[in-house]
C-alpha positions in Angstrom: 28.9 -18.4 -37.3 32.0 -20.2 -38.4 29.6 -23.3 -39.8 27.5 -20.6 -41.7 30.3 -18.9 -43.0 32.2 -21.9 -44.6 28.8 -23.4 -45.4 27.7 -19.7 -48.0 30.6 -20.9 -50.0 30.7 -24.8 -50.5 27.3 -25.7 -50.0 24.9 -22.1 -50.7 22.0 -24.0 -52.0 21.2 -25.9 -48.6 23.1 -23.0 -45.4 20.0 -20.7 -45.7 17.5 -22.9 -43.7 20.4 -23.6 -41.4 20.5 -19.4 -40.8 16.9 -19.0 -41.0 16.3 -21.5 -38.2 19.3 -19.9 -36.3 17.8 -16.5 -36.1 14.2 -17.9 -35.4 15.7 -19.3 -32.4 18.0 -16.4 -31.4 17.4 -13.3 -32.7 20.3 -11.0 -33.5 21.9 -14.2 -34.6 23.8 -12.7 -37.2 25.5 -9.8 -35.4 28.5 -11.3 -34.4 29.3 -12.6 -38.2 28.6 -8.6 -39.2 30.6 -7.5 -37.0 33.7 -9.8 -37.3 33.5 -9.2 -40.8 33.1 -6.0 -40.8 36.4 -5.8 -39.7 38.1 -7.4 -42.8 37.6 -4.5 -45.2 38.7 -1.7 -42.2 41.7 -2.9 -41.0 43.0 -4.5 -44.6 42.2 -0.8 -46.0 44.4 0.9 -42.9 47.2 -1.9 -43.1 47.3 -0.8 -47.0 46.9 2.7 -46.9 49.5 3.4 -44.0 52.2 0.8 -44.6 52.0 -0.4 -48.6 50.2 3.2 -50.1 49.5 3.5 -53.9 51.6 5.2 -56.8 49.8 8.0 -58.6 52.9 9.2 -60.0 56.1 7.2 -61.1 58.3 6.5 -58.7 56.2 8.2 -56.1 54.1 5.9 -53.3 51.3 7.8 -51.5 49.7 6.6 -48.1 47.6 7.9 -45.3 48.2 9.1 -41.7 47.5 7.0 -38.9 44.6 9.4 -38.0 43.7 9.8 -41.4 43.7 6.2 -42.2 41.6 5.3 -39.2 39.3 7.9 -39.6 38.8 6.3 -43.4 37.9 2.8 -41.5 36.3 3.7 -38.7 33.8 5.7 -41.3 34.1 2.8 -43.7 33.1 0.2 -40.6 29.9 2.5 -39.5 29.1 2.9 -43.2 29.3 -1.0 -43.7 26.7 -1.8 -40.8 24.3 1.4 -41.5 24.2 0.0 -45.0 23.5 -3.7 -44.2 20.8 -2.4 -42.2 19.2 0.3 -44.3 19.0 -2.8 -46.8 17.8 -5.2 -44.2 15.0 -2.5 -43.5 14.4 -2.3 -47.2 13.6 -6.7 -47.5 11.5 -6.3 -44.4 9.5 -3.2 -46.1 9.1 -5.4 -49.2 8.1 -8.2 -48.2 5.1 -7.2 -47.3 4.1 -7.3 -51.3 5.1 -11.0 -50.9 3.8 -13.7 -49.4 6.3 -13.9 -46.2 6.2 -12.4 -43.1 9.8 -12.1 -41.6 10.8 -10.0 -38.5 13.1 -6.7 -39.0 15.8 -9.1 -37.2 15.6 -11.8 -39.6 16.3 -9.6 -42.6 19.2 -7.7 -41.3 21.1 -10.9 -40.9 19.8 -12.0 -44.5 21.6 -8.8 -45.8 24.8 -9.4 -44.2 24.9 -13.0 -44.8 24.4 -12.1 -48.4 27.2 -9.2 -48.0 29.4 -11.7 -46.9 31.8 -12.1 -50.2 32.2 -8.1 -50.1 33.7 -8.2 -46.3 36.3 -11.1 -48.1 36.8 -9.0 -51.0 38.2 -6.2 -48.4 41.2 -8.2 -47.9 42.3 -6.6 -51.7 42.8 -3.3 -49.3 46.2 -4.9 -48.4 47.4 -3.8 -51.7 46.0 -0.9 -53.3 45.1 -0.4 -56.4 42.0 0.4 -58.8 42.5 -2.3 -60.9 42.6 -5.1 -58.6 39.7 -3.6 -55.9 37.4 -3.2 -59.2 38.2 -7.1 -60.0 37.7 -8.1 -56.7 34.6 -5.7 -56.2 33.4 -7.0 -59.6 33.7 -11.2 -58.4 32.0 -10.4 -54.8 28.8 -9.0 -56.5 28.6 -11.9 -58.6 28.6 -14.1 -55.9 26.5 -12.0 -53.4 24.0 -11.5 -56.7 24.3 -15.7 -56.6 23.6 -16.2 -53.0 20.9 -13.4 -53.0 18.9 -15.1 -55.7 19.6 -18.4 -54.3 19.2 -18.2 -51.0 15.9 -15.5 -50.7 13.2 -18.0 -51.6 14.7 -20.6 -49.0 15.0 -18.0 -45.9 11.4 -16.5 -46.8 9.4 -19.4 -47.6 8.3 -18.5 -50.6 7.7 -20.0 -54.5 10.2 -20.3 -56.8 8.2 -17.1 -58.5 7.8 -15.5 -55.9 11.3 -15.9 -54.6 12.6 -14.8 -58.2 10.6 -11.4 -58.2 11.7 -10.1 -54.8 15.0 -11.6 -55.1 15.4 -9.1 -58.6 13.6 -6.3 -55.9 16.3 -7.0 -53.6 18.9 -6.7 -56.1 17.5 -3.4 -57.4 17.3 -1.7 -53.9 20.7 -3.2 -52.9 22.5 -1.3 -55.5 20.9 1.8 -55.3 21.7 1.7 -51.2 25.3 1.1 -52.3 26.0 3.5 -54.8 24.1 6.8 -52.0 25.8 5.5 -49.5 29.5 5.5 -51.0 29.1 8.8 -52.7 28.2 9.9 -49.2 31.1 8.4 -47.8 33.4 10.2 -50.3 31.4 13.8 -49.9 32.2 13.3 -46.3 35.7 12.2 -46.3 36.9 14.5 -48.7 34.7 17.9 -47.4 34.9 16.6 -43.5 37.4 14.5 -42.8 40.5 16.5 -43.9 42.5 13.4 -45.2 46.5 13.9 -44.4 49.0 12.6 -47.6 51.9 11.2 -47.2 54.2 11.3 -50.0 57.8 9.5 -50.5 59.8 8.2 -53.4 58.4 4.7 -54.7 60.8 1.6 -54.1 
């Protein structure tokens, strides 16, 4: 994982044979990268919002429980894995337009290789604050648009036409995935989850 992981960022063009030979030759390949990553965002996001907190308010700082804050992560960690593989299912469901014919396996780990700059990005929870997760949000789907478009064509075989069509199918499906499932998220933590406040004077 580690070789694949350093590889996405200094050499994307060339990693994605590398991954697609990897998961021809053990499938399920890429679940130990999802889930390692998957951890980044949670446990940044309940470092931040139990020990730093966010101002709403001068001179007021605002953070979570414990319980509240690892109900928030262990919602956002099950919401990052159904989501990779809602979108996984989504390139295997496509692809049947195109000419490539990869297993359900082999897609899942294409979407969370591909996710990979978001799970970085979660190291912004840290420090919470709107302006810098939108920045940070904002560079990771560059980059994941980049390696999407990039590495699609390679890991599915397919002309540079081909690749360029699903890749922009991909894309489309991706967001649309993203935006349901985050409002879902925030329906269900703020109508199920009962979030507990904690509020004290800012420093």
């Amino acid at each position: 994982m580690s070789a694949h992981f350093i590889k996405l960022f200094t050499q994307p063009n060339f990693v994605w044979a590398s991954i697609r030979k990897d998961e021809e030759q053990k499938p399920r390949h890429y679940v130990g990268h999802l889930l390692l990553l998957a951890l980044i965002p949670t446990v940044c996001l309940f470092i931040g919002t139990t020990f730093v907190g966010w101002s709403l308010a001068k001179d007021e700082t605002v953070k979570l429980s414990s319980a509240s804050a690892m109900g928030l992560c262990g919602l956002l960690f099950v919401t990052i894995l159904i989501g990779v593989a809602i979108v996984g299912g989504f390139i295997r469901w496509m692809s049947r337009t195109f000419d490539a014919r990869p297993t359900l396996n082999q897609c899942i780990g294409f979407a969370a290789y591909t996710a990979t700059p978001f799970f970085i990005a979660g190291i912004a929870g840290l420090y919470p604050s709107r302006w810098l997760a939108v920045t940070v949000l904002m560079i990771a789907a560059l980059y994941s648009t980049f390696l999407l478009f990039v590495g699609l064509p390679t890991f599915m075989r397919l002309r540079e036409e081909e690749g360029l069509l699903y890749s922009a199918s991909v894309w489309g499906i991706g967001l649309l995935v993203l935006v349901t499932i985050l409002v879902s998220m925030i329906l269900l933590w703020f109508n199920g989850l009962t979030p507990e406040y904690l509020r004290a004077p800012g420093t």
